[in-house]
Wavefront OBJ file of the C-alpha trace (Angstrom):
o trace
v 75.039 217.000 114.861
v 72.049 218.060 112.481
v 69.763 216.827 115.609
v 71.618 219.039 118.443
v 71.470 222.186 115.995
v 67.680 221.489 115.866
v 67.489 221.818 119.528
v 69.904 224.605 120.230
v 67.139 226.774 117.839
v 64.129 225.547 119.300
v 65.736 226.598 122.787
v 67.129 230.221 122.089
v 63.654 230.236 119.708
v 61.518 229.798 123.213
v 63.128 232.014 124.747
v 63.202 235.152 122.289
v 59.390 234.486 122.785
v 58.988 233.937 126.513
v 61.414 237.399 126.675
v 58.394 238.841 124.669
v 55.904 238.025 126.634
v 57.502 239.228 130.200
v 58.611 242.603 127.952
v 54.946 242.661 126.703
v 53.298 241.709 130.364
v 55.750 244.269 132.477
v 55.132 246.799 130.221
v 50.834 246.652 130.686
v 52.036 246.844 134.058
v 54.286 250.041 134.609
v 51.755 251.979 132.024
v 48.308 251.364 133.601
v 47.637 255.235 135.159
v 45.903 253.759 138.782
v 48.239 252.298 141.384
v 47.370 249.224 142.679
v 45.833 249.357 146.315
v 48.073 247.730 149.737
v 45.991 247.170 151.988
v 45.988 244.880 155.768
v 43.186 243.802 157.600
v 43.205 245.669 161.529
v 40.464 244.319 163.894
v 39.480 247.686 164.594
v 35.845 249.818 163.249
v 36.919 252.525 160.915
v 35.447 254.748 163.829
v 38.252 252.995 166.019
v 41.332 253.405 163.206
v 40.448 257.003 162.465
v 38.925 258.918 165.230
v 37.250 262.088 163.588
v 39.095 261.531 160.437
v 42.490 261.297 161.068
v 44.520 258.044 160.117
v 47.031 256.737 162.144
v 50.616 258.675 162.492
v 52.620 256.265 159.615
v 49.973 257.003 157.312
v 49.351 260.587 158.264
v 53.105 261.265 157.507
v 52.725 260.261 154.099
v 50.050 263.463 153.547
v 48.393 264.175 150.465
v 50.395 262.030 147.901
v 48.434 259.204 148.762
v 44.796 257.987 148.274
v 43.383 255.482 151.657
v 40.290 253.957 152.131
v 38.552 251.793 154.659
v 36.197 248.749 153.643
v 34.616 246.012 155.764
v 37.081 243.439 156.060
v 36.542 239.788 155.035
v 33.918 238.390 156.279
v 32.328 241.078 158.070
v 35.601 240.864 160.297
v 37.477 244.361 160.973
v 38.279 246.842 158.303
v 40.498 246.532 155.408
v 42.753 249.737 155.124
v 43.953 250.492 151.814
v 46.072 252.965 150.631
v 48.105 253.755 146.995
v 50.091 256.213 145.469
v 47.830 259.101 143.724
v 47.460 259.000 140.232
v 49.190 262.267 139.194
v 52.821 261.154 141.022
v 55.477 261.134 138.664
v 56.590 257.701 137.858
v 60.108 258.706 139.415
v 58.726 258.787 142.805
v 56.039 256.109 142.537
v 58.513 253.290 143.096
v 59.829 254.964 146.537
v 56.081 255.984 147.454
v 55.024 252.318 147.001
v 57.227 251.290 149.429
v 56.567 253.906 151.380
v 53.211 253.336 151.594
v 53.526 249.220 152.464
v 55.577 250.085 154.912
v 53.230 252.954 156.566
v 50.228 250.266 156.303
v 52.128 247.531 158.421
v 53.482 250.306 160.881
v 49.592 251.774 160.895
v 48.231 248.129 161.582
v 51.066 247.203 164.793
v 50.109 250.591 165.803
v 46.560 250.147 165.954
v 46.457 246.329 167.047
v 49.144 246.452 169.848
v 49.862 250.123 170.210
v 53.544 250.645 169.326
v 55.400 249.965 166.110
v 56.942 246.786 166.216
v 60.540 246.241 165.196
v 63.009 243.303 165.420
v 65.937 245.785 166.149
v 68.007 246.064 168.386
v 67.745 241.916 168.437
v 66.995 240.961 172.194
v 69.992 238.290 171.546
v 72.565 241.004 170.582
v 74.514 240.836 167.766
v 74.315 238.224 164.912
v 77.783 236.353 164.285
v 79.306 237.507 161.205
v 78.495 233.949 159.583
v 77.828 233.969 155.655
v 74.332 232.219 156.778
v 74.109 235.504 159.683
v 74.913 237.930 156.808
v 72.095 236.638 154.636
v 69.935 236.973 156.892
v 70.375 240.317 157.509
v 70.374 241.377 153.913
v 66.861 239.661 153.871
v 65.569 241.855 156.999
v 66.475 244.987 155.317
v 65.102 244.233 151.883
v 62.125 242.871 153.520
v 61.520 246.225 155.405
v 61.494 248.117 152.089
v 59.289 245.827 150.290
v 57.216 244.122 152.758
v 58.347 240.588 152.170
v 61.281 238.373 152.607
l 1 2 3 4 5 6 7 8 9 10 11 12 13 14 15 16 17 18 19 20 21 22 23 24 25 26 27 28 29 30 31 32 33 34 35 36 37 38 39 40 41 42 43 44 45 46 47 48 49 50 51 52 53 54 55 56 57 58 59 60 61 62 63 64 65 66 67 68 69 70 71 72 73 74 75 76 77 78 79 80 81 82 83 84 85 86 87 88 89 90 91 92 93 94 95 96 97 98 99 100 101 102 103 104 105 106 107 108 109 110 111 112 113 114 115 116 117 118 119 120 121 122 123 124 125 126 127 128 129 130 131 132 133 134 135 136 137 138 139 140 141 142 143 144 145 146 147 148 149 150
């Protein structure tokens, strides 16, 4: 009994301390005043991606409340376009704004690269049966839009 006691306290002991440590890590991260750059790689010159200065429509739309910049990509191959939420936003509309802004990037780069927007809707195969498997998938597409990931 003593020796299952022992191990109950040890357990709920780790993880008061691991909780501290995400609390303490997630907390560095929602307090640190610079937004942390998106960015995609488009095959393009930054003369090419914005001709006389003006970005691409999706990132255009997003206007001032965002900072962008254009590097060399990897390996002297295309240009890396980066943009981030300005400094100043209020952290109310920072959350929205970084999705905002993924989104805008991968719209930007399909825009640039094959000259429309991409979009897997309406599905060329119609609609998806209303299977718990179908249903899961499509609650993955539309989280993935907002977040840029599945």
């Amino acid at each position: 009994m003593r020796g299952k006691l022992m191990i109950c306290g040890g357990a709920v002991a780790a993880a008061v301390v691991g909780k501290r440590v995400l609390d303490a890590r997630s907390k560095q991260a929602s307090h640190s005043d610079e937004p942390r750059w998106n960015s995609v790689t488009v095959e393009l010159s930054p003369e090419e991606i914005a001709p006389g200065g003006s970005y691409p429509q999706p990132l255009a739309d997003l206007g001032n409340a965002v900072d962008i910049r254009m590097i060399p990509g990897p390996g002297s191959w295309g240009t890396e376009l980066g943009a981030r939420p300005k400094a100043g936003a209020s952290r109310t509309s920072v959350g929205k704004l970084k999705q905002d802004v993924r989104r805008a990037l991968r719209q930007s780069k399909t825009l640039l690269e094959a000259g429309e927007i991409l979009r897997d809707e309406p599905k060329p195969h119609g609609k998806r049966p209303s299977t718990p498997t179908g249903k899961l998938v499509d609650a993955w597409e539309k989280r993935a839009q907002g977040g840029g990931y599945l």
